[in-house]
VOFI-839566 format. One record per residue (C-alpha): residue number from 1; x, y, z; residue in three letters. Coordinates in steps of 0.1 Angstrom, whole numbers, plus 5000, padded with zeros to 4 digits. Layout:
BEGIN
NODE seq east north   up type
NODE NUM    X     Y    Z  ALA
...
***
This chain:
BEGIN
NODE seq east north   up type
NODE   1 4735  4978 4974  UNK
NODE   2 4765  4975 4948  UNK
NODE   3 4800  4978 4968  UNK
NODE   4 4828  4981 4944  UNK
NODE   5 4864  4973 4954  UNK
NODE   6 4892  4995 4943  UNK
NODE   7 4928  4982 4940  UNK
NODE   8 4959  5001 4928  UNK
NODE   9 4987  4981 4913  UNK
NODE  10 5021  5001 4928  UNK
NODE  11 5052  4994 4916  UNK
NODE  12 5087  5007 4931  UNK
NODE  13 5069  5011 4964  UNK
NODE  14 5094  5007 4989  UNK
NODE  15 5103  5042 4984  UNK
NODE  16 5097  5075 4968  UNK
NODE  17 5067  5083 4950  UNK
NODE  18 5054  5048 4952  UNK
NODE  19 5062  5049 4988  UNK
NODE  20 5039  5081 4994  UNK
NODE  21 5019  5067 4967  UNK
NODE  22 5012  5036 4990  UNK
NODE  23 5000  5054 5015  UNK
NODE  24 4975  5077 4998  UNK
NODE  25 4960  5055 4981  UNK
NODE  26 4960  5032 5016  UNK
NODE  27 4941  5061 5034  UNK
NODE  28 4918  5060 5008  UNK
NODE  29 4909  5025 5013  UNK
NODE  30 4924  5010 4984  UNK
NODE  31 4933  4973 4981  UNK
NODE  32 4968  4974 4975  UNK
NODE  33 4993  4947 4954  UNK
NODE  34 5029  4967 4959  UNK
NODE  35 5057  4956 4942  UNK
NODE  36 5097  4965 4948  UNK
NODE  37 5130  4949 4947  UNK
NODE  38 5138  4955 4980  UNK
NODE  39 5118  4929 5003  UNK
NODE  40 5130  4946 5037  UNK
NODE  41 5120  4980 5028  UNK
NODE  42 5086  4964 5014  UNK
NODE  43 5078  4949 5045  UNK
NODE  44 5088  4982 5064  UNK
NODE  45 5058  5000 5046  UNK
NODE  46 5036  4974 5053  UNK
NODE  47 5041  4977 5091  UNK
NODE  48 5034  5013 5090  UNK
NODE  49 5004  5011 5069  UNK
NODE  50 4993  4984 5094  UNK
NODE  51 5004  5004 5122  UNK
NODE  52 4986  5035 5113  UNK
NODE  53 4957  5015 5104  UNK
NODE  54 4954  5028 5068  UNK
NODE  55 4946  4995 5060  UNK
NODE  56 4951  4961 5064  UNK
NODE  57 4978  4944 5034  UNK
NODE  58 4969  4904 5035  UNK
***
């Protein structure tokens, strides 16, 4: 059986389209690397992914 991982390289994600983007391609069980400026905000979106269990960012 072949599994085959999907990532999706986000930039700008700590908000607007790469905010919702996140979280699409979270419930679609994506392996995420997000990238923004803002750290706080960042770290905000990974809480709700993590608390809507979406998926879980390492």
């Amino acid at each position: 059986m072949k599994t085959t991982t999907k990532t999706a390289l986000i930039t700008g994600a700590s908000s607007g389209i790469g905010k919702e983007l996140a979280f699409v391609f979270a419930r679609n069980n994506y392996d995420l690397v997000l990238v923004a400026r803002r750290k706080e905000r960042l770290e905000e979106i990974k809480e709700i992914i993590k608390r809507n269990n979406l998926f879980l960012l390492k």
